[in-house]
C-alpha positions, 0 to 999 in steps of 0.5 A: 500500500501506498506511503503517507508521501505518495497518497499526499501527492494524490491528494487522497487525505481520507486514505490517509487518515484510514490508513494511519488513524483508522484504528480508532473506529475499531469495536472492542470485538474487532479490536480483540480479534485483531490482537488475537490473530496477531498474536497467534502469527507471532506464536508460530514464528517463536516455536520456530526460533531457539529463543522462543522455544525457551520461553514457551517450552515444547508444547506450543499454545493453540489458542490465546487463552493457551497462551496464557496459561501456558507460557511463563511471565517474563523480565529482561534477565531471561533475554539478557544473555542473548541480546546482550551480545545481539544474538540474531541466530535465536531471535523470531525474524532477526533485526532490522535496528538495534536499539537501546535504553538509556541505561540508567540501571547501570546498563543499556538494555538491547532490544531488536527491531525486527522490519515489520515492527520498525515499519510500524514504529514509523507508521504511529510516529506518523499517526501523532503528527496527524492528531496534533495537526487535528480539530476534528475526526478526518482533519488535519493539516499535516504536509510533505516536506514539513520541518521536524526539529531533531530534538531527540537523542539519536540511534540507538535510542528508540527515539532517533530510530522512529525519526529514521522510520518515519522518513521512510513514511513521509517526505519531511525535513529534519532540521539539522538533516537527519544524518547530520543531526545523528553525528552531533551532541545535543547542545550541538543539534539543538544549536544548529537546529534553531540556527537553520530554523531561525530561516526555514520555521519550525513545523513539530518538534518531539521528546522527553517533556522535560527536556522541551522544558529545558530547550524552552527555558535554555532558549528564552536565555533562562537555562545555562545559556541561550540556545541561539547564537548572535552570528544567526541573527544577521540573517534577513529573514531571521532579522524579520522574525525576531522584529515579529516576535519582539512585537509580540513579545512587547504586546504581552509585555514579556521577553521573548518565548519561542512561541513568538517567533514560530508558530509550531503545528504540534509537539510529541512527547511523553513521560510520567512528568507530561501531566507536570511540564506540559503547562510549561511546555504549552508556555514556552512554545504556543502549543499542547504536547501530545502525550504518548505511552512509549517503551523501548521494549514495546515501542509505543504502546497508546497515545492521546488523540486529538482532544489531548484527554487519556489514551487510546491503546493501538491494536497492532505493535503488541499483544497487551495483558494487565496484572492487577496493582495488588498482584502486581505488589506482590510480585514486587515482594515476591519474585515466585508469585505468578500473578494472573492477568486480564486481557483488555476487554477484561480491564475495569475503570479507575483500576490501576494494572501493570502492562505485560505485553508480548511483541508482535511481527517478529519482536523477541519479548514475550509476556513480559512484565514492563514494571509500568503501571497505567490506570484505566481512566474509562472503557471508551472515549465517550467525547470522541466515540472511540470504544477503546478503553483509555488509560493514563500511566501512572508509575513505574512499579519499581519507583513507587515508594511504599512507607511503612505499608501506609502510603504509596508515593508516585512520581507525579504525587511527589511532583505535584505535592512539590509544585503545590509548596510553593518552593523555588526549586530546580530539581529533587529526588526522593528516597526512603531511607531508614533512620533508627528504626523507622523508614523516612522519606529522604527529600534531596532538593536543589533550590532556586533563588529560595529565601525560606529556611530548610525547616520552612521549606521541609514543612511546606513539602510536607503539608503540600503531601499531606493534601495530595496524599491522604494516605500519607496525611494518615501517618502523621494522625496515626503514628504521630510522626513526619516522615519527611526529611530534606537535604539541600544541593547546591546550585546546577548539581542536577546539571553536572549529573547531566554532564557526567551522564553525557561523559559516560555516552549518554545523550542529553536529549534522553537523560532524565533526572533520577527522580524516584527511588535512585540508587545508593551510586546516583546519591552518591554522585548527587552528593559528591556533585553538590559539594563542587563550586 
């Protein structure tokens, strides 16, 4: 079938819309057998290979409900000996790219990428360009030859590699150029690209939600240096755009935002901290971030439409199942304890599940434990007509932090509860520690430009947690006892972490702030970083 390019230039705009975003009309029924025929090609393709063979063992299922019963859960740790050292000789349909994660356990996670699933990748990479560019089912405003920022961190990252997917499904121009972009470093790129960007406009732009915070505020001059150098500037069509945006600018009585100088059609993102930075992000640059749920092992695995309410669930990158939250904790605790799953015709509203999905056309992962954990906000999107359950994530599993079997704290509680305070801040993580015999919450904060005392502004996260929390708000009734301790950074401590990461390989565009739970070796480095001047 035709690409997204050629149907374009035909002028076919509903094909394209059937085509890419066609998944929506689907009934629960049809969406469920879809999944189910998928799933089934794909269990015949692992009885074929040796590493299917291993997890499935000899009797192959012949059924879904087979599948389930019969084929064990599975974490990293059963692949890792083979992908480790990108074995193609065990996997379904070999690779076409391998990609990896950012590594923040201590070491990447190699996933292969087989043709079909790197094909697909594109296709819904291209499905978020139309739903940001949408008013309304059928309507969009997506061209050939729109400019994408490559604001992304580069192959191996799952990010650079759906960039490469998706120039093989529409003719757009990355800014930098897509090879060129993929041979520099972040601050490199992001330079480069608004330089060519100052002249040619700003079409989309994609990634983390808090990195495009970071490039908004680096931009506006507000970070550790402005984005734009002077030199660009003595371009004509650049001099004409920045006099427009200090027009703008002055209107609004403001210094100069992004969003004064382009007029973006749209920004991708993702991440548990979209809920938090998208108010920011929509500051900085004019425009809503549309949200998607993205993995490396999974690829992307639901994505907001065009009302930018909770998401919908796609159909054909990965056979979904979902584990109860209170197996899921068990699971935590005990690493023998096989929990049950549901299908997604089987979900409820307001439940909380953790994601296992099992790759479909020829991916290597199979019922596999993704330590995610969604809440499924409704079984349809009433707004919109879409009978698809809707989700939103939640939190990793692993980084939600259980204190004293009273309260579970999730990321964005933690971040909302900080925002709530009122505390001038750059950055935080948080831990529990144990002090004496009782574990506390340990509150690392790195401050900006605040003036209240330590005990002030632990006392303010305090009660700000308190009204986001109610579980929390309990331990302080029922055990007559503040849980919450603080340890103040020094200015840009978080951004020397960020420099550190960048020294050991890692790309600025993919690096987040270890936030929840990090690591004896991460507070260490934090703390050893604070002490610098």
């Amino acid at each position: 079938m035709a690409n997204a390019t050629e149907l374009l230039r035909q002028g076919k705009r509903k094909e394209i819309w059937q085509k890419y975003c066609g998944f929506i009309d689907l009934s629960m029924d049809e969406f469920m057998k879809i999944q189910e025929q998928l799933l089934m090609e794909q269990v015949e393709l692992l009885s074929k290979c040796e590493l299917g063979r291993k997890i499935m063992g000899d009797k192959i299922p012949k059924s879904v409900e087979e599948f389930k019963e019969s084929v064990p859960l599975t974490t990293y740790d059963d692949y890792a000996p083979y992908l480790s050292e990108k074995r193609e000789d065990i996997l379904p349909e070999g690779s076409y790219m391998w990609c990896h994660t950012s590594g923040k356990t201590g070491q990447h996670k190699w996933v292969p990428y087989p043709k079909k699933m790197y094909k697909i990748l594109g296709e819904i990479f291209l499905t978020s360009l139309i739903f940001t560019t949408s008013k309304k089912r059928g309507d969009f405003l997506l061209n050939e030859g729109d400019n994408i920022l490559y604001g992304v961190a580069p192959p191996p990252y799952l990010s650079g590699i759906a960039y490469r997917a998706l120039a093989e499904e529409l003719n757009v121009d990355f800014i930098p150029p897509l090879e060129e972009a993929e041979r520099m470093d972040y601050v490199e790129r992001m330079k480069e690209g608004f330089k060519i960007s100052l002249i040619k406009g700003i079409d989309f732009f994609a990634g983390a939600s808090s990195v495009l915070a970071n490039i908004g505020q680096r931009f506006s001059g507000k970070g550790e240096k402005s984005m734009i150098s002077i030199s660009s500037l003595l371009h004509p069509l650049v001099m004409m755009r920045i006099a427009k945006a200090l027009i703008k600018s002055k209107i609004a009585r403001r210094g100069i935002l992004p969003k004064d100088i382009w007029r973006l059609k749209g920004i991708m993102s993702g991440g548990v901290d979209a809920e938090i930075y998208g108010k920011i992000i929509e500051h900085y640059w004019g425009v809503r971030p549309l949200e998607a749920y993205v993995s490396t092992e999974s690829g992307v695995v639901a994505m907001q439409l065009w009302d930018y309410g909770s998401m919908t669930f796609f159909p054909h990158l990965n056979f979904v199942e979902f584990i109860s939250e209170k197996d899921s904790i068990k699971s935590q605790k005990d690493p023998n304890y096989k929990p049950r799953t549901l299908f997604l015709n089987e979900v409820k509203p307001h439940q909380i599940y953790e994601v296992v999905i099992t790759n479909l056309h020829g991916g290597v992962f199979v019922r596999y434990k993704s330590d995610d954990l969604i809440k499924i906000i409704s079984l349809k999107n009433e707004k919109l007509g879409v009978d698809i359950p809707q989700m939103a994530f939640y939190s990793r599993a692993s980084e939600v932090i259980d204190l004293a079997s009273f309260a579970r704290l999730t990321e964005r509680a933690v971040w909302q509860a900080i925002e709530g305070s009122g505390i001038k801040y750059n950055e935080w993580a948080l831990r529990k520690e144990i002090e004496g015999k009782y574990p506390v919450l340990r509150l690392y904060l790195e401050l900006k430009g605040e003036e209240r005392g330590e005990e002030e502004i632990m006392d303010a996260v305090h009660e700000s947690l308190k009204k986001i929390d109610p579980d929390y708000n309990d331990i302080e009734k029922m055990m007559q006892f503040k849980p919450l301790r603080l340890t103040i950074l020094s200015p840009d401590t978080f951004q020397r972490y960020m420099l550190k990461k960048k020294e050991e390989g890692a790309d600025l565009g993919h690096i987040k702030s270890p936030h929840m739970n990090p690591s004896d070796k991460i507070i260490d480095d934090l703390l050893q970083l604070s002490k610098q001047k």
